[in-house]
C-alpha positions in Angstrom: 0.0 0.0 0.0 1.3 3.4 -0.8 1.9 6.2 1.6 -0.4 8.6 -0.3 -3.5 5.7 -0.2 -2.4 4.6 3.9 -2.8 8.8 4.3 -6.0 9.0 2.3 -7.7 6.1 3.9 -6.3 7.4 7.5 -8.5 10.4 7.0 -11.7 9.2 6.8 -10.7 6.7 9.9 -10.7 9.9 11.7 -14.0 11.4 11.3 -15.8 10.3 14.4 -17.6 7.0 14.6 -16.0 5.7 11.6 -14.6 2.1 12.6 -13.0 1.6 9.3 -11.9 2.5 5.5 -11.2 0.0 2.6 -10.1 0.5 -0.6 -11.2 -2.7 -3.0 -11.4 -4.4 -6.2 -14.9 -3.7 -7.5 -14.8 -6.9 -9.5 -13.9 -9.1 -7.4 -14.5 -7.4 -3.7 -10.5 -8.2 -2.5 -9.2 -5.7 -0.2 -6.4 -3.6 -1.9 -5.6 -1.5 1.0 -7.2 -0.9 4.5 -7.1 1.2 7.6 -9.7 -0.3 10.1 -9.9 -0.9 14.3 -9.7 -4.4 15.7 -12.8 -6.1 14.8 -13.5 -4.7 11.7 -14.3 -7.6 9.4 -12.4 -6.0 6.3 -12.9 -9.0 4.0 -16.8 -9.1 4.4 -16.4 -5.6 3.9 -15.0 -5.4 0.4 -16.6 -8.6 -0.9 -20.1 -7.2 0.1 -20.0 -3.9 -0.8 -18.2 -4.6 -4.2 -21.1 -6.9 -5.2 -23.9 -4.4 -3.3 -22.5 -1.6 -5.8 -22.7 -4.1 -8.3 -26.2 -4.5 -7.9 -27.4 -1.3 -6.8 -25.5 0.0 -11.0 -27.9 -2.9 -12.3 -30.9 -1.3 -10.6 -30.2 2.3 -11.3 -28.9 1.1 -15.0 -32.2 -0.8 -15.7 -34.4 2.3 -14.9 -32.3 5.0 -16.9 -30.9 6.2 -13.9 -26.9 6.0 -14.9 -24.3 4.4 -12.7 -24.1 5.0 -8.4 -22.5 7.9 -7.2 -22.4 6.3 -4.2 -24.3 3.6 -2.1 -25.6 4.2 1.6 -26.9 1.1 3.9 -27.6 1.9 7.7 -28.4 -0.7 10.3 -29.4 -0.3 13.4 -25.4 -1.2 14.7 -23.7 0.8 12.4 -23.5 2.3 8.4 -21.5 1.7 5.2 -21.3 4.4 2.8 -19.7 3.1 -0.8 -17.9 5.5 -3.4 -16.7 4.3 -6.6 -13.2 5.4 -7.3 -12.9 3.8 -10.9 -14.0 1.1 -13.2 -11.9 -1.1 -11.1 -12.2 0.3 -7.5 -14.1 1.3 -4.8 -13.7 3.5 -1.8 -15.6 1.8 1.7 -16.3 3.3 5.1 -18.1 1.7 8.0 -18.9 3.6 11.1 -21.3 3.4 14.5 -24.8 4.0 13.9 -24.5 7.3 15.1 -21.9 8.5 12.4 -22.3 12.0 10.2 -23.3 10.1 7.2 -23.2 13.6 5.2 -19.4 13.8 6.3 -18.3 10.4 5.7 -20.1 10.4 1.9 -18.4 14.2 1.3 -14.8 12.6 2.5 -15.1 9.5 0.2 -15.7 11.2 -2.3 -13.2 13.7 -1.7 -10.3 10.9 -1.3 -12.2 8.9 -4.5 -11.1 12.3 -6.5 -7.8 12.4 -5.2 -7.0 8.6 -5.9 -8.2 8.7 -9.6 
């Protein structure tokens, strides 16, 4: 992993509530780089979000809508907010429930820019 990604995906680690940041392939959901607490399952992760943006481009494809800007899921025990980077990766946060989900999104995207 590069200093300028470990940086990059440091930042968004520190935006309170955020448990973890991966970088991943968005074919086949491997993690490429990560910066995440103890705990963080980083493989699940990256395999599940990579396919969940997968699906979510068939959905908005299919009804004219163009391709995700980003993809938001929040559970009652916490969020992930996905931002594609390129054709072949994607930017991933999870964070505590109680996370600024309008920060996280704005920093992904943010670092997505800078890593292209």
């Amino acid at each position: 992993m590069s200093a300028h990604v470990r940086r990059a995906l440091e930042e968004i680690t520190r935006i309170r509530g955020v448990r973890g940041a991966v970088l991943a392939d968005r074919t086949e959901g491997i993690v490429v780089a990560e910066s995440a607490m103890l705990g963080v399952r980083r493989e699940a992760i990256a395999a599940l979000g990579a396919s969940l943006v997968r699906r979510c481009g068939v959905l908005l494809e299919g009804g004219g809508l163009g391709v995700p800007r980003h993809v938001l899921l929040q559970g009652r025990e916490g969020t992930l907010v996905a931002v594609p980077v390129t054709d072949e990766l994607l930017l991933l946060a999870v964070g505590d429930a109680a996370v600024n989900v309008g920060l996280v999104r704005a920093e992904l995207q943010r670092v997505a820019r800078e890593l292209r």
